[in-house]
Structures are given as structure tokens and as C-alpha cells.
DRENVOVO-713266 format. One record per residue (C-alpha): x, y, z; residue in one letter. Coordinates in steps of 0.25 Angstrom, whole numbers, plus 5000, padded with zeros to 4 digits. Layout:
BEGIN
XYZA/...
This chain:
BEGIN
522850354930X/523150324944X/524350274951X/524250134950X/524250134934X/525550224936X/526250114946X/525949994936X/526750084925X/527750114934X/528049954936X/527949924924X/528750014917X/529750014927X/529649884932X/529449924945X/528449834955X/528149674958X/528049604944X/526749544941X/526649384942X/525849354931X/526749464922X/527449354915X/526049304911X/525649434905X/526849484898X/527349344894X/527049294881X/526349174884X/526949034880X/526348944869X/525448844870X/526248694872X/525548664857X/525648784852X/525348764836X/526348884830X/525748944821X/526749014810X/525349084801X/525049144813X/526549194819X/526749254805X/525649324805X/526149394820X/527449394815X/526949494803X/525949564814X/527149604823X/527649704811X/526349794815X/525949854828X/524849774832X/524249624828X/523049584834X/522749434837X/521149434840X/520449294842X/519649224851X/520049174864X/520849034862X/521449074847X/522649054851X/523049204851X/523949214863X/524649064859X/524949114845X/525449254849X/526349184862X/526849104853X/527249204841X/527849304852X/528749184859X/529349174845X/529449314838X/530149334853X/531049224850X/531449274837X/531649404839X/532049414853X/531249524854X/530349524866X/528649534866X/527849604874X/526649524880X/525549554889X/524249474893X/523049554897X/522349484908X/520849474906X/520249604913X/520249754910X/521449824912X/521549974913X/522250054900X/523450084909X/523549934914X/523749884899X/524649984897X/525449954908X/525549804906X/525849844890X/526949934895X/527649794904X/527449714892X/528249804885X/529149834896X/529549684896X/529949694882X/530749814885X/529949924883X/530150014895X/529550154897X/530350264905X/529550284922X/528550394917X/527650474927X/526250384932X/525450504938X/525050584926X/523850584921X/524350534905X/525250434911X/524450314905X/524550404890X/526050434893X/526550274896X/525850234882X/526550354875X/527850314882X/527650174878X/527350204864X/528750304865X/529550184869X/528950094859X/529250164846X/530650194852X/530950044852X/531849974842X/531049864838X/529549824840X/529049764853X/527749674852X/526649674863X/525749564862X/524449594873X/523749464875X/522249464879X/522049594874X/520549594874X/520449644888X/520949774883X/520249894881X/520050024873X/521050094882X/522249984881X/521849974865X/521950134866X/523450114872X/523850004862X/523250074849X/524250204856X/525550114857X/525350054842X/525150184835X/526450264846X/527550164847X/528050184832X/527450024828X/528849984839X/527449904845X/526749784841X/525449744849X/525049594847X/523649604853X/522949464858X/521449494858X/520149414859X/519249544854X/519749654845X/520549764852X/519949904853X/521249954844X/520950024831X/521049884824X/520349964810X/521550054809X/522649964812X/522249864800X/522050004791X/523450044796X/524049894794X/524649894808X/523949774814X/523949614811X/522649534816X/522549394820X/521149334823X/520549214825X/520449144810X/522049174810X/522249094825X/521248994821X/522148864816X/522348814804X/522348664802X/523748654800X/523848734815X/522648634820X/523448504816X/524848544821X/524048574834X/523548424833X/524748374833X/525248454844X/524248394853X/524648254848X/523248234842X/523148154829X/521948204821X/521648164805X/521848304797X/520448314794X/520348304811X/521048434810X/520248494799X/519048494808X/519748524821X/520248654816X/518948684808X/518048664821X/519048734829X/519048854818X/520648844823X/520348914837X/521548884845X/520948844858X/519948744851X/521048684844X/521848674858X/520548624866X/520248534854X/521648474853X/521448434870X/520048384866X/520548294855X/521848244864X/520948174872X/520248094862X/520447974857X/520048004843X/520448154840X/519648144825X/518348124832X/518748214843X/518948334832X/517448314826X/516948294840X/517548444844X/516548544849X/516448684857X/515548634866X/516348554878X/517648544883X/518548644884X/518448714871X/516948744877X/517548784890X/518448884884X/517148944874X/516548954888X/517349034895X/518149094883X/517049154876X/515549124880X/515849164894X/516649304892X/515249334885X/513949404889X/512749334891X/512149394879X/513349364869X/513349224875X/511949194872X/512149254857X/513349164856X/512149054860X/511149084852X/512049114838X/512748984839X/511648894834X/512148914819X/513548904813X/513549034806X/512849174811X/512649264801X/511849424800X/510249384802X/510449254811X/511449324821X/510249404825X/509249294823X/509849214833X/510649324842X/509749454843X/509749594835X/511249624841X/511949474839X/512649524827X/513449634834X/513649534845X/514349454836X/515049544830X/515549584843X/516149444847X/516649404834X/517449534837X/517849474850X/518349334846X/517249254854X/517449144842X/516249214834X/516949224819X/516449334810X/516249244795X/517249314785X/516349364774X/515149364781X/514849494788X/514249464800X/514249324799X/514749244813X/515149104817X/515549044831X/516848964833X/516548834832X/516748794846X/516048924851X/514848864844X/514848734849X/514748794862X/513948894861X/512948784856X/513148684865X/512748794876X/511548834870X/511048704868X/511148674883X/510748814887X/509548814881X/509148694869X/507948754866X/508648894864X/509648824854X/508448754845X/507748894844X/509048944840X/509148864829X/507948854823X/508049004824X/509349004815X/508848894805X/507448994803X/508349094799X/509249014790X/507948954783X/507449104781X/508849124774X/508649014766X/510048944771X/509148814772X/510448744776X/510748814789X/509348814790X/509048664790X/510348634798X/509848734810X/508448684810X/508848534809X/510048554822X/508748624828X/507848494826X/506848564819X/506748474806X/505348544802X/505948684800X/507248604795X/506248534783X/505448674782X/506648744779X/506948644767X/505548624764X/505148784762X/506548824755X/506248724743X/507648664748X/506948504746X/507648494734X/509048494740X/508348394751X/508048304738X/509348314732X/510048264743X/510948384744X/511648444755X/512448564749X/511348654756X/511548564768X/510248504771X/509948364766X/510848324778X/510248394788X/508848344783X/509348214784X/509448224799X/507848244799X/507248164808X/506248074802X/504848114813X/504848254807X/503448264802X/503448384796X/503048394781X/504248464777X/505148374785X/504448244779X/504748314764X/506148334767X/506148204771X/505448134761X/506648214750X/507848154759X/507148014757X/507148044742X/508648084744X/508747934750X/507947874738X/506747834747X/505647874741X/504547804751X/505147884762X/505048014753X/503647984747X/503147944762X/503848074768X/503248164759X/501648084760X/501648114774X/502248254773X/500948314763X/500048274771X/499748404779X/500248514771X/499448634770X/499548714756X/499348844763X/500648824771X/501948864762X/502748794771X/501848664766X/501748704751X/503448704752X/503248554758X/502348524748X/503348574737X/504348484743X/503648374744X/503248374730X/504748394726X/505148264734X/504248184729X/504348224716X/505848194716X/505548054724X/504648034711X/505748034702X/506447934710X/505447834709X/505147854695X/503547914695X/503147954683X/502448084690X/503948134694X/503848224680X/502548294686X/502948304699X/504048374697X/503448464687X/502448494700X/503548524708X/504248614698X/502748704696X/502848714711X/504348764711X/503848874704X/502948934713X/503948924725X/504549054729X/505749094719X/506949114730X/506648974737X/506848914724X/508048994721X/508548944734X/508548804730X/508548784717X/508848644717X/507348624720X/506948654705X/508148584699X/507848454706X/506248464702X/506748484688X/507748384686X/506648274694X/505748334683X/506748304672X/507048144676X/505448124676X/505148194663X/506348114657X/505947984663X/504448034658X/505148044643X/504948194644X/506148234638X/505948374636X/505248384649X/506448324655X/507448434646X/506648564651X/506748504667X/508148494664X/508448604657X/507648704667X/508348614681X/509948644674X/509548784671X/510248824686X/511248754691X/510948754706X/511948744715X/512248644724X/511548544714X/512448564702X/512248404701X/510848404698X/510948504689X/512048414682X/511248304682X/510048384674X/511048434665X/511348274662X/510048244659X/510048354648X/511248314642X/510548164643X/509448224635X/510148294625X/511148174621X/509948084619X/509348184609X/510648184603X/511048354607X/512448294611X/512748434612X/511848484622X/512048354629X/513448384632X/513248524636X/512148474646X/513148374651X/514348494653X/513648554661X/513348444669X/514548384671X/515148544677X/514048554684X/514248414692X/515848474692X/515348594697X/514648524708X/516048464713X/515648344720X/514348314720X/514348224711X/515648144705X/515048114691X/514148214681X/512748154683X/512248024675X/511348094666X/512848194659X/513648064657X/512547984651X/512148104642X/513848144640X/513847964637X/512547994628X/513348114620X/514648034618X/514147914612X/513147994602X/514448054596X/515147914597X/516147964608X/516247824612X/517247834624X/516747964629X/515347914630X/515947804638X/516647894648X/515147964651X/514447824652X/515647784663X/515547914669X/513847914669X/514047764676X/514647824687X/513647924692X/512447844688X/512447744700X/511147764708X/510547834695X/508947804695X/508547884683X/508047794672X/508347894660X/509747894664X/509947754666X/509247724653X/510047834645X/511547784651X/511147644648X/510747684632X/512247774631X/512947654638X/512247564628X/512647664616X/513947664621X/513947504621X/513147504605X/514447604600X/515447494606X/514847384600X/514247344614X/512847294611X/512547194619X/512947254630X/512347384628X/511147324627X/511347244638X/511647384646X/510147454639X/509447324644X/509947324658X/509647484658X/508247444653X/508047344665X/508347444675X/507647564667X/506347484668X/505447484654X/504347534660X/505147674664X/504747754652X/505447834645X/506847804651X/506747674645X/506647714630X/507947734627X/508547614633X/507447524624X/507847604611X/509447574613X/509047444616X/508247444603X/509547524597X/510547404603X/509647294599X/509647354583X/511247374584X/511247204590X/510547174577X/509247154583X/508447254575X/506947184579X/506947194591X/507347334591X/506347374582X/505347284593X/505947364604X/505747514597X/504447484593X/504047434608X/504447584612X/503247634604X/503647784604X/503647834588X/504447974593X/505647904599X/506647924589X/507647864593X/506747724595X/506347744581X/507847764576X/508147634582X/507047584575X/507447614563X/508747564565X/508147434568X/507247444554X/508547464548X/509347344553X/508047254548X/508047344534X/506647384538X/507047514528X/505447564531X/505747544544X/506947624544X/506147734536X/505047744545X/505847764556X/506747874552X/505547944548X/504947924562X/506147994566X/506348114557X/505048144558X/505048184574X/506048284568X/507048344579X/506348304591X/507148184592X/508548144596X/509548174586X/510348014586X/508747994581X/508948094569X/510148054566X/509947904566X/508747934558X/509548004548X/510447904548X/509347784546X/508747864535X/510047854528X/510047714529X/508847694523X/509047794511X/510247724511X/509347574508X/508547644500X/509747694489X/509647844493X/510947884498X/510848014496X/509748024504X/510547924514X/511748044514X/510748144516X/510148084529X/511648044534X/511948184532X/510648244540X/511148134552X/512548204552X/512148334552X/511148304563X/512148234570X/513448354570X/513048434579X/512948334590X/513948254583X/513048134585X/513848014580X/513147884585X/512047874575X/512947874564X/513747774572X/512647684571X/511947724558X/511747594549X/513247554541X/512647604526X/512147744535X/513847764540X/514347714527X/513647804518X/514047914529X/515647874528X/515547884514X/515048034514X/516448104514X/515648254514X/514648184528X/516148134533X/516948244531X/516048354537X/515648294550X/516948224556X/516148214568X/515648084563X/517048024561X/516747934574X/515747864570X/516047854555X/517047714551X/516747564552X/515547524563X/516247404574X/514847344574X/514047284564X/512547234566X/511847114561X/510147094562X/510047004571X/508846914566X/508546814580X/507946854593X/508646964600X/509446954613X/508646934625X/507646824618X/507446674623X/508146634608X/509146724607X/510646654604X/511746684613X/512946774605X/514346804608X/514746914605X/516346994607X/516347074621X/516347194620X/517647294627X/516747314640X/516447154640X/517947124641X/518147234651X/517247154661X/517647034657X/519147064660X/518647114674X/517746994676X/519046914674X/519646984686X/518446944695X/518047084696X/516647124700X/515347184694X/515647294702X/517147294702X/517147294686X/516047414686X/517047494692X/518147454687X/517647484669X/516847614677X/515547564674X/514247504681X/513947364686X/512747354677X/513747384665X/514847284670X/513547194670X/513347194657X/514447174653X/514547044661X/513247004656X/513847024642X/515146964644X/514246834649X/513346824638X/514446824628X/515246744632X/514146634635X/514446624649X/513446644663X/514546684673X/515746774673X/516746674676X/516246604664X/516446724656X/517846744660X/518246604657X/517646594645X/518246744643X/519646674644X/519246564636X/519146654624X/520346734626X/519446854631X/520246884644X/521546824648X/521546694654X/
């Protein structure tokens, strides 16, 4: 060392020599910010620090290290009164000695003063720091150095530090204020618990910092304003302060927080000079290049950076240039916000063409990992729709297209499709968003025009070819073609032949064929066709479309309470109803299909008041519901609901009106609504025209038809009548529903009964009972002919052993009398006025009140159509054409107040 090194110690130590202008500036502690936010978390955290020799704050430039340290020294002095060493390096190299010169003042003007010592010798750098670790550990208390700007330094001046923390008996606490880790053995002071570290995530505010900064600034902002201030800012101090200046000068500070960008203004200036500028060329164009996507990650570094991006990136992230490594994810980068946004808008004015190649890089990387999502969204900012719908197209992703779901985040994006892409695959995806819009036109026409020139040759055109047949097989069901059952069984064959992991990436795919497949065959009257679709669709539950996997399980439950496996039904429904909980909010109610069949189970064990909690419940969710086996099977359990009540007019009224909308020429769907409406019109006392309405069905294996039949024949006393048809019905054995075994049972009772063999009579009520227990089956015997309950209430040893039954067994409320003139609906039919029923004087009290079709619906938590036919009923019975007129005339009979 030569003599000018020793003349510096000399003045400082001795204090010798003109004083240095700027030497408050580098020795002061700097004062805070005017809005200063003080941060207790923080100054806790410091206060803790300052009980170990060194604490380490390393963060980007503008995090607010140097505001937060100021601020906790000013204050720790104050409460001590023990002074704080500072020093500011300035921004160039300084040699070893230098630092340690200015260290040594920065003490000094705490009161650490070294003895004159000799400057000429050789060791005389080695002897100051030895002298100045003595004099140190000699000290009484503690004296804290904070070096600000300390990532100028060196491995020499770290040397020095490291020396003075390990010689000065712990009487020295260094605060280091650091843009880029320090060369000190960082490793070995956390293994020997010497050292406290504050980065960037603890300087980043919180929301509660953001806001109180706000109001500082005099900025009135909604709470959620702040929410998304402090998200987009990732709390980086300076872009809060730059944000708060942006947002004083506008005159609505909400919008301004949405409009908030990295790319102009001085938040951009600062990136540029801060951090793009004190970068090399070659850093600065991998920044470029790696700032098309959100997340970097192993595989695409290098695909958009080059061979050595990863270690370049390890390198800044350890430099604080606002590249954040992702905790849990080795290797795994992300820009600041602000950075990106900047870094974006430069390469889009540099060089546009550069940027579209970039991302179209990006999403074909994405595609080859199967994240379809990042993929679709990259392509799509690119403009490059084609590759956007091959990705789709060629990953058997349609299906979530169809489905209208965005949980993989692409039915958005697609939406944003430009209608003059021509490609095939781009007119398929097109034709399933229609089909998401119900406008099947537009789908048929988008998919005509986009088979027209597919090659079989081409994969890429026999995976548009798939999808095509998938849309259009689903458009099918919609509109009601008879082919929809062969056309998904088409589409199921060529699932099978696609490539195994593709379809275990979406598995939505065969879910959504199968359960098509399962609402043709049902509305073909293919019931076990129907059951096996459904049974193979529910056998994985795939995530993300938990609903339509609820909905299927519905439909099974619907089938097995119509067959009368009450047991099976509810099971099937459980699931449904967790599975839709277990979805959360996607949907509000359990799917149609589970009330209706929980409503079916309910009112076949005469559980009256539970059956009509599911029928409220299954009104709610079935608005916009275009299935004709579902409308058709709540209207039938609503009307069953209504016969148990004693409703029959008005459950008829409600089959009829289902029948109307069902249409009679539909098929299957409409069976079950013609044989309640034979059911209703044998419990109205119209046993004729029952039989004339059964016998139109023209289908000998329905039993449940024959059943109702039979209960016709045994209303007219037709007793060969009622023998023929229970014999129908035994002799199909157990392919039938068991409310058609039972009620046979229970016919054939009836007639052993005329015929003066009750013995036999007891026999077949006890074979109906015991049919019935395990399902605990109760309606039939609700129903059964008077002579049929009596003999049963009579038979203490039937009563005793199935107190199941106890529901159903007492005095019937209703009483049925063969009706010998026409039936309602004829020219000749007499008017008759008959008692309103409970739901009658419901409306009837609301239509007092001048309420509204609409207004009454919700208010009894039923439809319009319902709250229709109870109007229509509450007219006819009271002879009257309007409903003034059925108030008054209400009121005149003491039926509401006046």
C-alpha cells in the first residue's frame, strides 16, 4: 500500500484534514420519505436481527430497503440513545483499503476511535482491521453499522467484513443494504444462526400497507381497488409510489388502478434505467425474448432463450433484477409484473414480427406438453386461430368446447375466434361453440363446409373428422333425430381406436358421448341400453365435470325408482347429490333427473312431505330443461304427489299439460304420461275411458299399462278382465317394475277375494308384502281396492311383522264412485264443483292480493305452469271466466275474508 492509502487513515482516524462535503450524505442515516408507511412486521423483524451480527436486506432496486432501514435506525436511536453507524457507498469500485477507511469513519462518528498506528508498513491494511476488531470487542455495548448500497462491493471488502464479524467478540452488528447477494459465506452463517434475511416477498406490501399508503396520498379507492393495486404491484415499493402519483392525477383512481401498466410513465422510465439499461446486450435480449409468457419454466427457458438462458436466469434472479424464482418449483421464473409489461411493449416495437414468432414458438411447446390451455391462449394472442383450433382439435379437447366449460380455460379464448377462419378445424370448433349457443343451423352449417376437403390420410384430418362426428352427434340430441342413439354409438367405436393417453387427457370426451348416448336410447325406449351408457359414463368421476357425472347418476337413480329398486335409486341419487357439493358452485341445485327420482322414491313409500320438498327442489333446477323423459317423469311424480292428496283434477290437469308439451308423437317419453293419465282417470271414476286409453297403447309387455287396466276391469266388475290382466303381468316374471308386481298381487287378491277364496286372497296379499319390504314400497297398498286394505288390516300376524306398512294402513280420505256419462273434456260433459283443494286456496289467497302469475310462483316455490293450473282449476270450480270473478264470488262463499 502506498502513501496515500496511509494519509486517508491517518485523517480519519485522527481526524485530521479538510472534512468532506458530501460526508453528511454518506454517514447520515438518510431521512424518511414525507409518506412514509411504517411498517411495525418489518422494524420487528430488524429489531430481532440487531441481536446477531449481521442481517442482510437484499431486494430489487426500489423495495424500499434504504426507507425502511432509515426509518428503523432514526427510531431504535431515538429509543436508545445509542448512536448508528452509516455509510453510503457511492456507485463505482472502491479499493479494499478505501472501504475500510470509510468503515473505520463511520464508526469513528459513533465513538469508535483507534490509537495513530504506523502507515508505511507493509501489513498496515491487516493491522487497522485487527486494531479495529480489538477495539470493538473491547466495547461495553454493541455498535450497529448499516452500509447502504453494498453491491458495489467486492470479494476483498466482503473478506474485511466476514474478518470483523468473526474478531470483534459479536460487540458489531453489520445491517447490509444490498441489490445482489454479498460474496460473504451466506451458507455458514445460517448453519451457524448468526444472520437475519430480509428480501423481496418480506418488503413487498401487504394490502393493509398498500391502503394506509392510499390514504396517505389522499387517494380514495374502493377496497377491492386496493386488492388489485397491490396484486399487480406484487407490493414493490416504488410501483406502489409511482402508482400512487399516477392515480393522484386521475379523475377516477378505480379505473386508473385497472388501467396500471409497466409500459409508460415513470414506472417504465425507472425499469429503464434501473434494470434493462445496467444489463448486457445479450441479458437484455433474453429478458426480450422470455417475456412473451407469464410463467418460465425448465424446457421452455431454453426454447425461447438458448442452451445457457437457465443459468442466465438463475444468475439475475440472484441479482434482484425482479426475476422471482416460483417457490416449489425448482427452476421455475416469473417477471415482475411491471418488468413484463415493459419488456413486452419493447419487443413489440422493436421487432413485431420477432414477438408473433415468439409466441407461436411458446404455445407449440405448450401444445407438445399437452397444457392445451396456455397453449390455446399464446396461439390465440399470436392470431394464429388455425394452430389455436388444431390444438383443440388434435388433443380430443372438443368435448370441453361442447360443454361449455372454461375450467381448462379455452371456451373463452375460442369465443374470441374470428368468424373468416376457413380452416376445417377452426369451422368444427366453431360449429360446438354454436351448439353451446343452441343454434344448431349455424353448427350444422359449420361443420357441412368444414368435411368438405378432408383427406383420410392426414391425422391431423381424421382428428377433425372425429370431432366433427362428436358435434354433430351432440347437436342431434338437441333437436331430437332419432339417429342420435347410432350416432353416438359411431362416435363411441372411433374413441376406441384413438391413442390411449389423449384420451386420458380428456376424459370428458367419452363421458359426454356416453351420456348423449344415454338420453337417445332412453328417449328410443331402450332402457337397458340407456342403463349400461350410464353405468360405463359414472364409472370415473372426471374432474372438473363433476356435474355431468351427477346428472348421469340422476338419470340412474330415475330408472331404478320407476322400476321400483327404491334402494338403488337412492344410492344413485347420494352420489349425486355429493358429487354436485363436491363441484362447489357450479351448479346451485342437484341435477333435475336426482330430485325427480329422490320425489319418485318418496312418494312410492308414501313419504308425502319429503316427496314434496324434491318435487320444489327438482322445479328449481329444471328451468331451461329440454329433455322430454324428464319432463314427462316430473310431471307423472308431481301428479302422484297430487292423486295421494286427494288432487285429481288438478293432477290431471298438470299430466295433460305435460302431455301438450311432450308432444304424442315423441315416442317413448310419452308412455308414462298416457298410462297416469289412464291411472287418474280410473281413480276420477272413469273406468272406460281408461280401459280406451290403455288399450290405444297397444303394447301387451308394458305392465305397468296392463296394471292400470286391470284396475279399470275391476272398478267395471269385469272380474275376467281383472283375471286376464294379472295373468298378463305375472307371466313376464321379474322383467318388470315391482309397483306392477305388487299391484298385481294385490289385484289378484281382489278377485280371489269376489270369488270367496280368501285364503288364497291372504296368500297373494302376503306375496305383495313381502315383495314389497325390501324396498318398503307402500303406494300400492295405498291404492289397493278397500276389500284388498281391509282384509290386509284385519291380519294382525301381516300387521304385526311389517310395521313398515303402518303409513299406509287406516281409513282412505277418498272414495271413488264409477262415473257412468262422458268423461271430462266431451262436448256433453256437465260442469261439477267440486271443494278446493289446499294449493287452490293458496292461490286463491294470493290472487286476493292482486299478486301476479309470476309473483305467486315464487312466492309457494313452484312454476308458472303449476301456479297455472291451479288458476284454471280454481275458475272451473268456482264457475267463473276471470279472476276477479273468482275472488268475488270466493268471498261470497266465505272462502277468503271479505
Amino acid at each position: 500500500m502506498g502513501g496515500k492509502h496511509g494519509t486517508e487513515r491517518s485523517a480519519v482516524v485522527e481526524g485530521a484534514g479538510a472534512v468532506d462535503p458530501l460526508s453528511t450524505v454518506r454517514f447520515g442515516i438518510p431521512r424518511r420519505p414525507r409518506r412514509y408507511v411504517d411498517r411495525p412486521r418489518l422494524n420487528k423483524r430488524l429489531d430481532l436481527g440487531a441481536e446477531l451480527p449481521l442481517t442482510l436486506v437484499s431486494a430489487p432496486a426500489g423495495s424500499g430497503k434504504t426507507a425502511l432501514v432509515a426509518a428503523w435506525a432514526a427510531a431504535r436511536r431515538a429509543a436508545t440513545g445509542r448512536g448508528i453507524a452509516w455509510l453510503t457507498l457511492e456507485e463505482q469500485d472502491i479499493p479494499a483499503a478505501m472501504f475500510l477507511a470509510e468503515v473505520v469513519e463511520a464508526l469513528r462518528r459513533q465513538g469508535v476511535v483507534l490509537p495513530g498506528a504506523r502507515d508505511d508498513t507493509a501489513d498496515a491494511h491487516s493491522q487497522l482491521l485487527t486494531e479495529l476488531a480489538t477495539a470493538l470487542a473491547l466495547r461495553p455495548h454493541p455498535v450497529t453499522l448499516v452500509l447502504d448500497g453494498y453491491e458495489i462491493a467486492g470479494a476483498e471488502q466482503s473478506s474485511d467484513l466476514d474478518f470483523l464479524l468473526q474478531h470483534s467478540d459479536q460487540r458489531l452488528h453489520v445491517v447490509i443494504l444490498t441489490r445482489v447477494d454479498p460474496a460473504l459465506p451466506l451458507l455458514r452463517y445460517r448453519e451457524a444462526g448468526i444472520i437475519t434475511e430480509i428480501r423481496m416477498a418480506d418488503l413487498a406490501f401487504t394490502e393493509a400497507e398498500t391502503a394506509r399508503l392510499i390514504h396517505l396520498s389522499r387517494i380514495s379507492v374502493r377496497s377491492d381497488s386496493v386488492t388489485a393495486l397491490t396484486r399487480r404491484t406484487r407490493g414493490w415499493a416504488v410501483g406502489l409510489r409511482f402508482a400512487s402519483m399516477y392515480l393522484e392525477r386521475s379523475d377516477d383512481p378505480d379505473e386508473a388502478v385497472a388501467q396500471l401498466a409497466g409500459d409508460s410513465g415513470n414506472i417504465a422510465q425507472y425499469l429503464s434505467v434501473e434494470m434493462l439499461r445496467t444489463q448486457s446486450d445479450e441479458v437484455r435480449s433474453l429478458l426480450l425474448r422470455t417475456s412473451v409468457v407469464d410463467v418460465l419454466q425448465p424446457g421452455l427457458i431454453e426454447e425461447l432463450g438458448g442452451p445457457t438462458a437457465g443459468q442466465t436466469l438463475v444468475s439475475l434472479s440472484a441479482g434482484n433484477v425482479l426475476v422471482e424464482p416460483l417457490p416449489d418449483h425448482p427452476g421455475w421464473y416469473r417477471y415482475h409484473p411491471f418488468l413484463r409489461d415493459l419488456l413486452r411493449a419493447e419487443l413489440a416495437y422493436e421487432s413485431p414480427r420477432q414477438r408473433q414468432r415468439l409466441l407461436k414458438k411458446a404455445a407449440d411447446w405448450f401444445a407438445r406438453q399437452g397444457l392445451l390451455e396456455a397453449a390455446v391462449g399464446l396461439a390465440s394472442e399470436a392470431g394464429a386461430w388455425c394452430d389455436a383450433a388444431a390444438y383443440v382439435v388434435d388433443s380430443l379437447a372438443i368435448g370441453a368446447v361442447l360443454l361449455g366449460d372454461d375450467s381448462c380455460g379455452v371456451y373463452v379464448t375460442l369465443r374470441k375466434m374470428p368468424a373468416d377462419v376457413g380452416d376445417p378445424a377452426a369451422r368444427v370448433v366453431r360449429a360446438a361453440l354454436a351448439l353451446t349457443d343452441r343454434d344448431t343451423a349455424l353448427c350444422a352449417h359449420e361443420l357441412e363446409r368444414a368435411c368438405t376437403s378432408l383427406t383420410p390420410e392426414s391425422d391431423h384430418d381424421q382428428a377433425v373428422e372425429l370431432a366433427a362426428d362428436i358435434v354433430r352427434t351432440a347437436s342431434s340430441s338437441l333437436t331430437g333425430d332419432p339417429g342420435t342413439a347410432l350416432l353416438a354409438g359411431l362416435a363411441e367405436q372411433k374413441l376406441d381406436t384413438q391413442d390411449r393417453w389423449k384420451l386420458a387427457a380428456h376424459p370428458e370426451l367419452a363421458l359426454l358421448v356416453r351420456a348423449v348416448k344415454a338420453r337417445a336410447l332412453l328417449q328410443d325406449g331402450d332402457i337397458a341400453g340407456a342403463r349400461a351408457a350410464l353405468v360405463a359414463a359414472v364409472g370415473a368421476v372426471v374432474p372438473g365435470y363433476e356435474n355431468l357425472t351427477a346428472a348421469c347418476l340422476g338419470y340412474l337413480a330415475l330408472l331404478d325408482s320407476a322400476e321400483g329398486a327404491l334402494r338403488d335409486a337412492r344410492d344413485w341419487a347420494a352420489r349425486s347429490v355429493a358429487l354436485t357439493e363436491y363441484a362447489g358452485g357450479a351448479a346451485e341445485w342437484p341435477p333435475a333427473a336426482t330430485e325427480i327420482a329422490l320425489a319418485g322414491v318418496s312418494i312410492e313409500r308414501h313419504e308425502l312431505r319429503a316427496g314434496d320438498d324434491h318435487v320444489r327442489a327438482a322445479m328449481r333446477s329444471f328451468d331451461g330443461c329440454d329433455d322430454p323423459v324428464l319432463q314427462a317423469h316430473a310431471a307423472v311424480v308431481q301428479a302422484r304427489l297430487l292423486e295421494a292428496r286427494g288432487a285429481l283434477d288438478e293432477a290431471m290437469a298438470l299430466v295433460e299439460a305435460a302431455a301438450d308439451r311432450t308432444g304424442v308423437d315423441i315416442g317413448w317419453p310419452a308412455r308414462p304420461l298416457q298410462v297416469e293419465a289412464a291411472k287418474l282417470k280410473v281413480a276420477q271414476g272413469w273406468p272406460d275411458e281408461a280401459a280406451r286409453m290403455i288399450e290405444r297403447l297397444d303394447d301387451r309387455t308394458d305392465a305397468v299399462g296392463t296394471l292400470v287396466l286391470g284396475q279399470a276391469h275391476l272398478q267395471r266388475e269385469n272380474w275376467t278382465g281383472v283375471a286376464a290382466s294379472v295373468s298378463r303381468i305375472l307371466a313376464q316374471g321379474n322383467e318388470m317394475p315391482l309397483q306392477a308386481t305388487v299391484g298385481a298381487r294385490l289385484l289378484e287378491a281382489a278377485y280371489e277375494l269376489h270369488c270367496g277364496e280368501s285364503g288364497r286372497a291372504r296368500t297373494a296379499v302376503a306375496d305383495a308384502v313381502r315383495l314389497a319390504r325390501p324396498e318398503e314400497l307402500r303406494r300400492p297398498f295405498w291404492e289397493a281396492a278397500p276389500a284388498v286394505r281391509q282384509l290386509l288390516e284385519s291380519d294382525p300376524e301381516l300387521v304385526g311383522q311389517n310395521s313398515w306398512l303402518r303409513p299406509v294402513l287406516g281409513p282412505r280420505t277418498r272414495t271413488v264412485r264409477i262415473r257412468t256419462g262422458p268423461a271430462p273434456g266431451r262436448a256433453d260433459a256437465e260442469p261439477i264443483i267440486e271443494p278446493l283443494t289446499p294449493k287452490e286456496m293458496e292461490v286463491l289467497g294470493h290472487l286476493s292480493e292482486l299478486l301476479t302469475t309470476e309473483e305467486i310462483a315464487l312466492e309457494m316455490y313452484v312454476s308458472v305452469n303449476t301456479v297455472r293450473t291451479h288458476i284454471r282449476n280454481i275458475l272451473r270450480k268456482l264457475a267463473v271466466s276471470r279472476r276477479n270473478e273468482a275472488v268475488r264470488r270466493a268471498r261470497a262463499l266465505s272462502l277468503i275474508p271479505a
